[in-house]
C-alpha positions as CSV (number, residue, x, y, z in Angstrom):
1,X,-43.4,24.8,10.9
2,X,-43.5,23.4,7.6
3,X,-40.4,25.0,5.9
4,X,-39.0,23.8,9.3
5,X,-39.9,20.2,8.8
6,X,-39.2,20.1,5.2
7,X,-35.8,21.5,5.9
8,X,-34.6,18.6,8.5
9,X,-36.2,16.0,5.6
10,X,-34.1,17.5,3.5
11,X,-31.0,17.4,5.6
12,X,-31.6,13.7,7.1
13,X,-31.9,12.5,3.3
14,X,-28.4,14.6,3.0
15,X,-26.8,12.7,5.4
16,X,-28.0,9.7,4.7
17,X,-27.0,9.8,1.0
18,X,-23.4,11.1,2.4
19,X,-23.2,8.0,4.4
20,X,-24.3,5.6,2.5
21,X,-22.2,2.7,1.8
22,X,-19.5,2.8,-1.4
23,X,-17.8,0.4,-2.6
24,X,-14.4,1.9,-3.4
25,X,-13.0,-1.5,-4.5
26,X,-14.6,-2.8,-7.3
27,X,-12.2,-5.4,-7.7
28,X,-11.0,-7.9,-5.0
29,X,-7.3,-5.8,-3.9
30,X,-5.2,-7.9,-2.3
31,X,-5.8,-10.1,-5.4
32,X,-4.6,-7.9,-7.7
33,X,-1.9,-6.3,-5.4
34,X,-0.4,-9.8,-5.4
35,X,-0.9,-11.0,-9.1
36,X,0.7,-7.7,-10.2
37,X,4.6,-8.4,-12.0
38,X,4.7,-5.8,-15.1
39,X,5.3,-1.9,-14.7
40,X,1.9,-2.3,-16.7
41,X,-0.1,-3.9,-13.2
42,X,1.6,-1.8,-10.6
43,X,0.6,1.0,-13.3
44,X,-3.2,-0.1,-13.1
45,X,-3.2,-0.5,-9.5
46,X,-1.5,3.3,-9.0
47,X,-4.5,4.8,-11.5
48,X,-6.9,2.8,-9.2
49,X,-5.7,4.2,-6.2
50,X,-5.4,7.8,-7.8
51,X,-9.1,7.5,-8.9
52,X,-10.6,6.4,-5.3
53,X,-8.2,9.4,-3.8
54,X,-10.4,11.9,-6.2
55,X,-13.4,9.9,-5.1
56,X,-12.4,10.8,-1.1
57,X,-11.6,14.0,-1.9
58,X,-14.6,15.4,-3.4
59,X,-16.3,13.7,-1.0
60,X,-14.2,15.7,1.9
61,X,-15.1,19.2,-0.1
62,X,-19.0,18.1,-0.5
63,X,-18.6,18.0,3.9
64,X,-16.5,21.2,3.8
65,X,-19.2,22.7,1.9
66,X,-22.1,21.4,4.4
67,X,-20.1,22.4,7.1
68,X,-19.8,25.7,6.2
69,X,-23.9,25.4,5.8
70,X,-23.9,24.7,9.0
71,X,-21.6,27.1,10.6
72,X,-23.0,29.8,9.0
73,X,-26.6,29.1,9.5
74,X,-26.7,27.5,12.8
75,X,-29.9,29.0,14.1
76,X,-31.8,26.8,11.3
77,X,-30.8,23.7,12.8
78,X,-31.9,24.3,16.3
79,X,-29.7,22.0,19.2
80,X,-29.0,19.9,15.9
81,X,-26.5,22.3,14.5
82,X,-23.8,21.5,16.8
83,X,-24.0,17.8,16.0
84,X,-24.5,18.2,12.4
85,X,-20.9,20.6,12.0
86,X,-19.3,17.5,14.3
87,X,-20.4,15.0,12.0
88,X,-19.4,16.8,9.1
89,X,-15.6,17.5,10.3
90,X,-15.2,13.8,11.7
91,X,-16.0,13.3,7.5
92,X,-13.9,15.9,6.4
93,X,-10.9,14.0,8.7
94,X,-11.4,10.7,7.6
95,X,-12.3,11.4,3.9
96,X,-8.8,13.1,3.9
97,X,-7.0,10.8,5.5
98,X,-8.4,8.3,2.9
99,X,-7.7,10.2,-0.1
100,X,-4.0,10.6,1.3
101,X,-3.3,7.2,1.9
102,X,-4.8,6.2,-1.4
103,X,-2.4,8.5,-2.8
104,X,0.2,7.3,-0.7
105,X,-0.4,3.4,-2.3
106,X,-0.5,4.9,-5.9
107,X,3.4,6.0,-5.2
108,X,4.7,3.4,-4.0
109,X,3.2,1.3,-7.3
110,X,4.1,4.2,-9.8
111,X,7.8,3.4,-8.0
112,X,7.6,-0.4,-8.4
């Protein structure tokens, strides 16, 4: 009962860490998306956006790794498990589509 208990701790701080709130944008965007004139701005903005696309991505490969946690331990996490492996792939989705679209922006400034 204890490993049992120590295990969900563990798991809620997990998630809760994974959640927590980033802040991607350091610097205020649309700011610096409209002050930008030289191949030398766009070139800034394209390495920021490149950057935050790593950031998503790891992110999306620390849930593909939890997920696979999940999947292949179910009986750990009780009625849990099923909620915990949807979490994890609604993540996985959105950290991707983040990380693509961040690319995305980082083209079309390398091109400007």
């Amino acid at each position: 009962m204890k490993t049992k208990s120590l295990i969900t701790l563990a798991l809620t701080l997990g998630l809760l860490s994974a959640c927590a709130e980033m802040n991607p944008h350091p610097m205020d965007m649309s700011q610096a998306v409209q002050n930008a004139t030289s191949k030398a701005d766009h070139e800034a903005l394209a390495q920021h956006y490149e950057e935050a696309a790593k950031e998503m991505q790891l992110k999306a490969d620390e849930h593909k790794k939890l997920l696979s946690q999940y999947r292949s331990k179910s009986y750990l996490y009780g009625r849990q498990a099923e909620d915990f492996k949807a979490h994890c792939e609604r993540l996985i989705d959105v950290y991707e589509k983040a990380a693509k679209e961040n690319l995305e922006m980082a083209k079309m400034h390398r091109q400007m």
